[in-house]
C-alpha positions in Angstrom: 7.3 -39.8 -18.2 9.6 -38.0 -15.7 8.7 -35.0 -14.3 11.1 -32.1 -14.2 10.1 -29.8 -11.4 11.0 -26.1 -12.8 10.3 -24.1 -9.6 12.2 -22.9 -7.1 10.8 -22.2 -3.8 12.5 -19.9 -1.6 11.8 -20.1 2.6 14.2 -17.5 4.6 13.7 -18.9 8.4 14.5 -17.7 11.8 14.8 -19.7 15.0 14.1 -18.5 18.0 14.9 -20.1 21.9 12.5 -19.9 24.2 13.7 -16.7 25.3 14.0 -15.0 22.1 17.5 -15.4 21.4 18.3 -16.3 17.7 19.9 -19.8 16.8 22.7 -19.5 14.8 24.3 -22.9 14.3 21.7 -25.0 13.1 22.6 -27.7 10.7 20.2 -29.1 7.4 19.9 -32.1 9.3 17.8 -30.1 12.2 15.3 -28.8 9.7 12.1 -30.2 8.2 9.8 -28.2 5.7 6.4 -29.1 4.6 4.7 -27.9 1.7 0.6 -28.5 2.0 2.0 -30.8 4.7 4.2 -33.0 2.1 7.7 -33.5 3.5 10.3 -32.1 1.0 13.5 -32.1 0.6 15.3 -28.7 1.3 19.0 -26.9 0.6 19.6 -25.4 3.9 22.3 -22.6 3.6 23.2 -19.3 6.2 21.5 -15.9 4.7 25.0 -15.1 3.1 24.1 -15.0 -0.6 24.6 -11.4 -2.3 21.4 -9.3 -1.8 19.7 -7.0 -4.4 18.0 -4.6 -2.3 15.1 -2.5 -3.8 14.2 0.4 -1.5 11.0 2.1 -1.8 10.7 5.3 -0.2 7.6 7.5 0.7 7.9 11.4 -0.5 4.6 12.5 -0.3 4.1 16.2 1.7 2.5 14.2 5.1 6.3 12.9 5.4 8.1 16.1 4.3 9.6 16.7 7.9 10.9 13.1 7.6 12.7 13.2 3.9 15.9 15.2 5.0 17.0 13.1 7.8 15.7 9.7 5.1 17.9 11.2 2.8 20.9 11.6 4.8 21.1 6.8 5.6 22.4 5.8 2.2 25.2 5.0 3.7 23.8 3.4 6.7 21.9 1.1 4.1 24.9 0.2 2.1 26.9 -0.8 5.0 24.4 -2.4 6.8 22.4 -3.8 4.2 23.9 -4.1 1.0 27.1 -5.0 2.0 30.1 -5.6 -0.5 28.3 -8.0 -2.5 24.8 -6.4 -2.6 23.3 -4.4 -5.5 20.2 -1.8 -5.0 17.7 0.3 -6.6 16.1 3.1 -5.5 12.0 4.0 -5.8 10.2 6.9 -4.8 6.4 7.3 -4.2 4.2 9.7 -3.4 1.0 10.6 -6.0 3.3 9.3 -9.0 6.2 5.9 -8.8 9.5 7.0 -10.1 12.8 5.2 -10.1 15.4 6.5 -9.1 18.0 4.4 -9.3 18.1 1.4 -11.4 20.1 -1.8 -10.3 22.7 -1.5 -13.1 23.6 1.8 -12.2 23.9 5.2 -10.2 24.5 5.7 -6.5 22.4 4.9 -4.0 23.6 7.8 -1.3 23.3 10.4 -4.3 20.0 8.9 -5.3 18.7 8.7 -1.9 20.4 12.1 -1.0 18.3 14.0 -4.1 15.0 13.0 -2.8 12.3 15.5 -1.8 8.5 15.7 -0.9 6.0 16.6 -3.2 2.7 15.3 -3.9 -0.3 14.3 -1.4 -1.2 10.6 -2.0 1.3 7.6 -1.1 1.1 4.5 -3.8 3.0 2.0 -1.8 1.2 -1.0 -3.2 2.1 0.5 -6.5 5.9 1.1 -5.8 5.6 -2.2 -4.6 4.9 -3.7 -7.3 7.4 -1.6 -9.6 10.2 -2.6 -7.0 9.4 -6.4 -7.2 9.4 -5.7 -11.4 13.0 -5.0 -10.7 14.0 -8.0 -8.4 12.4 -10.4 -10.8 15.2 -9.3 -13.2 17.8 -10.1 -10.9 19.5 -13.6 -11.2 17.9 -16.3 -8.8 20.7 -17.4 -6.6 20.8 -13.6 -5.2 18.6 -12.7 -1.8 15.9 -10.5 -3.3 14.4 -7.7 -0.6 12.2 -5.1 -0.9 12.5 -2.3 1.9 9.7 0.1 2.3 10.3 3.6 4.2 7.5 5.1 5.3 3.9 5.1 6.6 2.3 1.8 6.8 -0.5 2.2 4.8 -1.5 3.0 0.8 -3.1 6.0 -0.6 -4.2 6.1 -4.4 -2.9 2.6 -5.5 -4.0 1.2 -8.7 -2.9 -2.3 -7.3 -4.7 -4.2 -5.0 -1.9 -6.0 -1.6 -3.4 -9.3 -2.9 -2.0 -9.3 -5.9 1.2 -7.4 -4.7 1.4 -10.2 -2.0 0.9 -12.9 -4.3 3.7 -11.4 -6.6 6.3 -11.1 -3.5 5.7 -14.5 -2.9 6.1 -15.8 -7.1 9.5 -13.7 -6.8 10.9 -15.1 -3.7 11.1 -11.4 -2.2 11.2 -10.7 1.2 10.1 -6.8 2.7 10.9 -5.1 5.3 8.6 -1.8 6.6 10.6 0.4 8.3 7.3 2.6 9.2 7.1 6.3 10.3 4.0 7.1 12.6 0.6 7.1 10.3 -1.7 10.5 10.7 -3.7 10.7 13.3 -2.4 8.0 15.2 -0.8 6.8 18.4 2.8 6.0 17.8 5.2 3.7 19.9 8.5 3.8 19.2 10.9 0.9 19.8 14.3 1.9 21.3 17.5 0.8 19.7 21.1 1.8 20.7 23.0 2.8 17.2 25.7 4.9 17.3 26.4 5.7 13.5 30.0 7.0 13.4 31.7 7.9 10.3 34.9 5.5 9.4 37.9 5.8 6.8 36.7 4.4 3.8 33.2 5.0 4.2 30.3 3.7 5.4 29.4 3.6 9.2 30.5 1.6 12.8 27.8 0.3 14.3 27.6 -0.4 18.2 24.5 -2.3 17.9 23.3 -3.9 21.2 22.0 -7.5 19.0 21.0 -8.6 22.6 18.1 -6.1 22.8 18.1 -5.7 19.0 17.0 -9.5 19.2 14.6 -9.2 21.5 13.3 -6.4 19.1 12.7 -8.8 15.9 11.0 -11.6 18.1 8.6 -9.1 18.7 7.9 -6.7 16.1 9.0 -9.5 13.5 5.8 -11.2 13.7 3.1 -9.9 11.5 0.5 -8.5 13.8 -3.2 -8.9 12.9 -4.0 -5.9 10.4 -4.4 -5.2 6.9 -1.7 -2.5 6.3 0.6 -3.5 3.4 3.5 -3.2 5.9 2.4 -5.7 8.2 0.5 -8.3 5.8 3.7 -8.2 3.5 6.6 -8.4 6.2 4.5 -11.7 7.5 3.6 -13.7 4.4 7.4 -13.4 3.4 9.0 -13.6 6.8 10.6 -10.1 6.8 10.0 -7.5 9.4 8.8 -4.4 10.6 10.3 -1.6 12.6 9.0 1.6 14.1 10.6 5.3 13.9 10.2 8.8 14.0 13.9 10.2 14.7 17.0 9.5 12.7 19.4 7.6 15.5 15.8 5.2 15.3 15.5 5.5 11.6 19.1 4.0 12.0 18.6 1.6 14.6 16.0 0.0 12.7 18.0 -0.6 9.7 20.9 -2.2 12.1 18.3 -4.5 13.6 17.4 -5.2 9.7 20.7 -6.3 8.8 20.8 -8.4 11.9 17.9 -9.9 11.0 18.6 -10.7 7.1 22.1 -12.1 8.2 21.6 -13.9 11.2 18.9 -16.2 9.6 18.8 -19.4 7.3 17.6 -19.9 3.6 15.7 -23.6 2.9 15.6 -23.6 -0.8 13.5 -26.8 -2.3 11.6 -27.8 -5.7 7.8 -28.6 -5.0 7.2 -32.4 -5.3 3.8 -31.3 -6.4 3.0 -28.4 -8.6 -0.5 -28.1 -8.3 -1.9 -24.8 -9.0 -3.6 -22.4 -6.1 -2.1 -22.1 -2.9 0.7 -23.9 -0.8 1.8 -23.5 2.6 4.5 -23.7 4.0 5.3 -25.4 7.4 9.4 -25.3 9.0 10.1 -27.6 12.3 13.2 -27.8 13.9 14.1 -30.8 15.9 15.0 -28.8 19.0 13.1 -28.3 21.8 11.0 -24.8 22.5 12.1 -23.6 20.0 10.1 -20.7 17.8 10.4 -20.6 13.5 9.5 -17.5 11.9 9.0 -18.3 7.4 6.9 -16.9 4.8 3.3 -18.5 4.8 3.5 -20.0 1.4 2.8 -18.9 -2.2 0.6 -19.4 -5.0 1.9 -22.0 -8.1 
């Protein structure tokens, strides 16, 4: 009998020097993969497909002096993040999940532009979820992300992060927190340099400083010990997390996004085995010193 593997495993990867400068021009030749320590063989391709982008934003009244200026980056997110070929949908949370924005249709700066703060929980785990209901719709050769704005933590969820980490990882999603300070809590603020200037046609010019915004995703891209749903689900799938409180850092942190999802690589593979429960997942380069950030694995 031949066996006809019918999964597709996703691994976005970024590679690091020594000094935390990303590596742009590696080749599929410099990469090996392991999956429960099995060699496979991997597609290696640049992070240029299309991206469908589901955005998940929190409204709840603990954020209201955050929503206007939120409301104000559509732009900022399509230029940045989207792109020309990108697609997004737009979620709100706060003690209910609505969407706002389908995939198929509306604007994403009018949807993002008519948000506004109400309610006193914050359901991230469930918008989570409900975002990655979307992606899962979206054909499979497209990058599928799921950006959180907000605080990093849940309030009121019905879902458990397990089982929202698990389905990130079935879905080939990767997230992205970009996290507003938490209640009650010391906040540290990374410092980008983003000059958002209006342009004919639309969108924004960015004078992003990659050298320091670089420097940024070394750091914070790493999942940090903890337990918030920011942190644990930016790690297992290789995203990233980035702190704000003001809108040129609000912006800065969707720049150093954008860098982050199209500087990288995308090692694409079918499991040789497909035994069920958990695999991990191991990436080596062949160059020396070298750092490789990639989701942790998933469950089969």
């Amino acid at each position: 009998m031949i066996r006809v593997p019918v999964r597709l495993v996703s691994a976005p990867a970024l590679v690091f020097t020594a000094d935390g400068q990303l590596i742009p021009d590696l080749k599929a030749a410099d990469f090996r993969l392991y999956d429960n320590d099995r060699p496979q063989k991997v597609s290696v391709e640049r992070a240029l497909a299309p991206i469908s982008f589901a955005v998940a934003v929190q409204t709840s009244m603990n954020v209201r002096s955050y929503v206007p200026f939120i409301a104000k980056v559509g732009s900022v997110v399509e230029a940045l993040l989207v792109g020309e070929t990108g697609e997004s949908a737009l979620l709100a949370y706060n003690s209910d999940v609505k969407v706002l924005k389908p995939f198929d249709k509306g604007d994403l700066q009018q949807a993002l532009r008519g948000i506004s703060p109400g309610g006193l929980r914050a359901r991230s785990i469930d918008a989570g979820v409900a975002a990655i209901e979307l992606l899962k719709e979206r054909p499979p050769e497209r990058t599928r992300v799921l950006l959180f704005i907000g605080q990093p933590m849940d309030d009121g969820s019905e879902s458990t992060l397990a089982s929202l980490q698990e389905a990130a990882e079935k879905a080939n999603v990767t997230v992205f927190g970009l996290a507003l300070p938490e209640i009650g809590k010391a906040f540290v603020s990374d410092t980008f340099t983003y000059e958002g200037q209006p342009r004919a046609g639309g969108g924004f010019k960015a004078g992003v400083d990659l050298s320091k915004l670089i420097s940024v995703l070394g750091r914070t891209g790493d999942a940090a010990a903890g337990t918030d749903p920011f942190t644990t689900l930016a790690g297992a799938t290789a995203g990233g997390l980035f702190r704000f409180r003001r809108q040129h850092e609000l912006e800065g942190a969707i720049a150093a996004a954008g860098v982050q999802l199209h500087s990288g690589y995308v090692l694409t593979y079918y499991p040789s085995s497909d035994a069920a429960g958990r695999h991990a997942i191991r990436v080596e380069v062949n160059r020396p010193g070298v750092t490789v950030r990639t989701r942790h694995g998933y469950t089969m």
